[in-house]
N, C-alpha and C positions, 0 to 999 in steps of 0.2 A: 518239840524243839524247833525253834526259828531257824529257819534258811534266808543266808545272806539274800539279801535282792542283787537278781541278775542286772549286770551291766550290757548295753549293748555291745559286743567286743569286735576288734576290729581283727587282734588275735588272740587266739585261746589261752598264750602265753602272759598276757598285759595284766599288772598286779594291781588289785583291787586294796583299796583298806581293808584287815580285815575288823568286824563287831567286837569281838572279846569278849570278855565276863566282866562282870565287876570285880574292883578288886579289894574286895572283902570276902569271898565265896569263899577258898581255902586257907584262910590266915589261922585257923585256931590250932592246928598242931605245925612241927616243922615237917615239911612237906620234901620230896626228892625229885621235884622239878620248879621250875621258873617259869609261869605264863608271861607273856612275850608277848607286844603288841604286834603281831604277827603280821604278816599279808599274805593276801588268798588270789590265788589267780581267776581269773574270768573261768577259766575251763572250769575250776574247781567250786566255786559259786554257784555255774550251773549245774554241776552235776547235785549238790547239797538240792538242788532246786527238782531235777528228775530225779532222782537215786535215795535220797532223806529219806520220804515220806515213807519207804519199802524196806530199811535197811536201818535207819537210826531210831533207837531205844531212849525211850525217856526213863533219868534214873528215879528209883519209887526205893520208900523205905520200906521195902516189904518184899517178900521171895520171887523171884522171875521163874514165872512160869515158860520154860524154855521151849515144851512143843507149842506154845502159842506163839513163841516167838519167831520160830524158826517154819513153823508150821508142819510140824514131823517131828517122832524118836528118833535121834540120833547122839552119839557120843559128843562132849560139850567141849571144848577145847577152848581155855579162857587167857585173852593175850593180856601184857600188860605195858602198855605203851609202844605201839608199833612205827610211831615216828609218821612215814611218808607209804608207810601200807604196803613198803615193796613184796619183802617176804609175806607178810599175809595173804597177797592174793596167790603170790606163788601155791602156796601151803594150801588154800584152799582149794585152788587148781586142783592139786594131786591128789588130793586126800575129799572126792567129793561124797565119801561116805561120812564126813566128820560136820559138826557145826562149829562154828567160831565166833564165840563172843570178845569181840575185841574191843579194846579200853583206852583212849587217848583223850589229852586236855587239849589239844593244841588245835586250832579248826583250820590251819589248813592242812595238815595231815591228816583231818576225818575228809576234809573236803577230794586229796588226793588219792584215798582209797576208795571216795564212793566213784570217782573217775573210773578208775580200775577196774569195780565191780561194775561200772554198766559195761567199759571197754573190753572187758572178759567175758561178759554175763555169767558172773557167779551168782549164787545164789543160795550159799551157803555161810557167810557172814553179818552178822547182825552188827550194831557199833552203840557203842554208849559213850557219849564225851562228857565224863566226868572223873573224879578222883577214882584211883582203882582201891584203897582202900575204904572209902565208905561206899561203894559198889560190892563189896568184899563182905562188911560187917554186912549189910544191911539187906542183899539182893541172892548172895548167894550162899545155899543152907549149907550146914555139913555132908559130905558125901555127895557132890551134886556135880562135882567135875572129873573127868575122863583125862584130863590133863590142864596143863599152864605152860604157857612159853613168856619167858621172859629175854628179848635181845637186847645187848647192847645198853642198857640202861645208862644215866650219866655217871660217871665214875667218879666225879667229885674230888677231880686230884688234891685238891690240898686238905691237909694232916682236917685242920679245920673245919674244914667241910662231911670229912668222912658222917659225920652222924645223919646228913642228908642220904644218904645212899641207899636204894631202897631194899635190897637185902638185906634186912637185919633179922634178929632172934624171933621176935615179935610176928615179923610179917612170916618168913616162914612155916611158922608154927598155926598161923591163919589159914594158909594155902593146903597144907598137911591136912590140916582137918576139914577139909573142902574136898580135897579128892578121893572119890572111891577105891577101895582098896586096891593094887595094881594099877594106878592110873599113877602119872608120870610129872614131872618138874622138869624142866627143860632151857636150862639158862647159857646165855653166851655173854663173852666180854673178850672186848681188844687190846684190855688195861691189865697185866699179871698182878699189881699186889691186889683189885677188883677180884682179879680170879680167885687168890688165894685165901680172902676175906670169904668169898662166896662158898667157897669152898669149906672152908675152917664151919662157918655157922650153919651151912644146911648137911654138914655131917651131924654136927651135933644136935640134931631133930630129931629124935626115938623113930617116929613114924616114917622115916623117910630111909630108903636103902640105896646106897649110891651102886650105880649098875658098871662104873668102870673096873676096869681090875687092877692088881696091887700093880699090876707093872705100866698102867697108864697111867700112875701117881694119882690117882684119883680123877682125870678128866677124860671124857668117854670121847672116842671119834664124834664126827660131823654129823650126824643124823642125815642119810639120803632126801630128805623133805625139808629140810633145810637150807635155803638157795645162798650164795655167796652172792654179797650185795655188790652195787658200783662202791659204795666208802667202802667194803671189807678190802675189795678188789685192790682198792687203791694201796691200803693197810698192805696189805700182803705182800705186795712190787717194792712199798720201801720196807719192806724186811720185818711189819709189826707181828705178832701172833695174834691167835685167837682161839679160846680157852672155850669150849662145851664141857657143860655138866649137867647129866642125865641123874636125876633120882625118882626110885619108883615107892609107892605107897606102901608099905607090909599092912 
């Protein structure tokens, strides 16, 4: 994977153009994001430039051998679309028994996490910037994940839109059969009919056992490893909600 060329910066802050992709790479199905001629900051440029080489995965049509990639056994905890890396590094913080395969198209949110991971020194995330579904079909076998967290995804408000949204029947049913038995799904949203869409199709998964009880109407507390962001923050002061949904594998 190419790393932006660093700029000489005057501050870490100062936005670089970012490269992109071509924009034919994901057009063959409808997709549940928008690549976005994005920009990348100097800080984040360099870090792609220190941090890549140790931490970013090139995607391959073929199964990821994850203790080569992590360099150790360990439980595989696979994100999907983490935005700006906040909560990932948190999560990887706390949990430095776990590894985390994390999944984002956008490069300055790979570039913002590899920040993180040098400004942390984690050493327990790897990062692939590519489509999380054909990362999915093609990279990760059945039975191969210990868990999924999915935050925040786009909610796609309008009626129109909903078929982009990446919780559907389909994908569920992907994830189910990826996770070993007792390993976990782990989704959040700030949007309630999001909730209750998410809700409605990952009850109806055979494989999957929703872990809240009848009196939490089906949505589980906040998971302790799960950090409240500046946007949830914000959310939360003007009065929005925010909907967890834990399901475990039978």
């Amino acid at each position: 994977m190419t790393s932006p060329t660093p700029v000489s910066p005057s501050s870490s802050d100062a936005p670089v153009k970012a490269k992109g992709i071509p924009t034919d790479v994901y057009l063959r199905t409808v997709k549940s994001y928008v690549l976005r001629a994005g920009r990348t900051t100097i800080g984040q440029a360099k870090a792609y430039e220190l941090y890549g080489p140790a931490n970013l995965l090139n995607y391959q049509a073929a199964p990821l051998d994850t203790a080569a990639a992590f360099g150790r056994v360990a439980p595989v905890i696979f994100e999907i679309g983490f935005g700006m890396g906040e909560a990932s590094a948190h999560i990887a913080k706390v949990r430095p028994q776990d590894n985390f395969l994390c999944c984002e198209v956008h490069e300055a949110g790979v570039g913002a996490l590899l920040k993180r991971i040098g400004e942390q020194d984690l050493h327990n995330i790897r990062i692939l910037r590519h489509d999380a579904v054909e990362v999915i079909d093609h990279m990760l076998p059945e039975g191969s994940l210990d868990g999924v967290h999915i935050f925040f995804p786009d909610p796609w408000h309008k009626t129109k839109h909903n078929k982009r949204r990446l919780i559907q029947t389909a994908l569920v049913r992907k994830l189910a059969l990826r996770l070993k038995p007792g390993g976990y799904l782990h989704c959040a949203t700030d949007w309630q009919p999001y909730a209750e869409q998410m809700l409605d199709v990952i009850s109806a998964e055979p494989l999957l056992r929703n872990t809240a009880s009848a009196e939490q109407q089906g949505y589980a507390p906040q998971p302790d490893y799960r950090p409240l962001t500046k946007f949830e923050n914000r959310g939360l002061k003007l009065g929005h909600g925010v909907w967890d949904l834990v399901f475990k594998r039978v």
